[in-house]
Each structure stands twice: as structure tokens, then as C-alpha cells.
C-alpha positions as CSV (number, residue, x, y, z in Angstrom):
1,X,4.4,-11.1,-14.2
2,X,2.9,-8.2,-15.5
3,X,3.8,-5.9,-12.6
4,X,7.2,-7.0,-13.0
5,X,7.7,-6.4,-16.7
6,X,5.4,-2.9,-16.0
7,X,8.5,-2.3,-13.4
8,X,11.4,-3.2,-15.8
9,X,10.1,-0.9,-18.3
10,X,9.5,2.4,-15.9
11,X,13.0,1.5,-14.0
12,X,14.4,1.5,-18.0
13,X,12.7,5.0,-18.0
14,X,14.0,6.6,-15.4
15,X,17.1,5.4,-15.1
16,X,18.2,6.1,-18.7
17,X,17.1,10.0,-18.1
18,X,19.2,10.0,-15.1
19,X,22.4,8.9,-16.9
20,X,21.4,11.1,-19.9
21,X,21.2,14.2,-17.2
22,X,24.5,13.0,-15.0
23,X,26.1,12.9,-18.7
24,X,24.7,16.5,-19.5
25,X,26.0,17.7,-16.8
26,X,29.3,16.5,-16.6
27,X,30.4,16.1,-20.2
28,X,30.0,12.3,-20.1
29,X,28.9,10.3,-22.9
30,X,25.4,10.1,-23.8
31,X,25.5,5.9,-23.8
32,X,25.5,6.0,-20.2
33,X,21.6,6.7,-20.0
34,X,20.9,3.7,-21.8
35,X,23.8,1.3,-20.3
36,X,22.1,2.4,-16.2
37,X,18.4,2.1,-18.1
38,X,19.8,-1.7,-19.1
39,X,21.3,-2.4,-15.4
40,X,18.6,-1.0,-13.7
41,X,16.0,-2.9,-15.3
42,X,17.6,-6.3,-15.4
43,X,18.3,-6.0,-11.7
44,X,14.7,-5.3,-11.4
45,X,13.3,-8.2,-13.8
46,X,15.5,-10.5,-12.5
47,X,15.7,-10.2,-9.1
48,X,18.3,-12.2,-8.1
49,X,18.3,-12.1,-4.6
50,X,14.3,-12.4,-4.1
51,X,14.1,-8.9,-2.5
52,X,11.4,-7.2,-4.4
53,X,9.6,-9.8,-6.0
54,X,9.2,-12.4,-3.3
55,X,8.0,-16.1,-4.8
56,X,6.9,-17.0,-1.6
57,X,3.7,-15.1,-1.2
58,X,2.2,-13.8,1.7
59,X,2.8,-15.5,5.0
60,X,0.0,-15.7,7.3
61,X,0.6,-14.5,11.0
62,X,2.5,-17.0,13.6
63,X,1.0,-18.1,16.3
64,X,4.1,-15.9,17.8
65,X,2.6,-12.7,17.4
66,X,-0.9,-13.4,19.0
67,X,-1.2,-13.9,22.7
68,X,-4.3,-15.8,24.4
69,X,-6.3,-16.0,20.5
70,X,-6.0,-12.1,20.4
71,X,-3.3,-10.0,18.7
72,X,-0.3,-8.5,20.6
73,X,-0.6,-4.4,20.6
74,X,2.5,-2.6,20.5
75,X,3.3,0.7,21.5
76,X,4.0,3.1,19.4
């Protein structure tokens, strides 16, 4: 939870400079660096479609991917 909230917060950041420089530079008004900050880092926190913060944990390797006991090399 900590990561997440660490996230939020740098996503706020950066995304409320960038609307106060696309504002600068093209006359807008200066709320939108805080209205993209507020997007960005809700649709980071929240996550609602499981994309970056994945409840699930780590999955352990199928028996798919291994061939005779040993892993299955791919080329590059």
C-alpha cells in the first residue's frame, strides 16, 4: 500500500506540471495542472481495471512452459 500511495503522489507531481506547462504554453487556464494531477493520480490509486497493481500476486510457472522437468529456451 505504500508503493501505491508513493505512486499517487509522484503521478499528482508530474502530471500537475505538465498541465501547468501545456497551460503556459497555450494560454490555457492554470487549473488544468491540478484537475490532470487529480485524474492521474486517482486512476493510479484506484486502479480500476487491475492493470498496474495486480491483487493477484505472482504466479508461479505452468507446467506449460517446462518440457521434460527443464525449462523451454527460446530463441531470441
Amino acid at each position: 500500500m505504500k508503493k501505491r500511495a508513493l505512486a499517487a503522489v509522484l503521478w499528482f507531481y508530474s502530471f500537475w506540471y505538465a498541465g501547468a506547462m501545456i497551460a503556459s504554453v497555450f494560454g490555457l487556464s492554470p487549473a488544468l495542472g491540478p484537475i490532470l494531477g487529480t485524474a492521474a493520480a486517482a486512476i493510479v490509486a484506484g486502479d480500476p481495471r487491475g492493470i498496474i497493481w495486480n491483487r493477484a500476486g505472482v504466479k508461479q510457472a505452468s507446467s506449460a512452459s517446462k518440457a521434460n522437468g527443464r525449462p523451454v529456451q527460446t530463441p531470441v
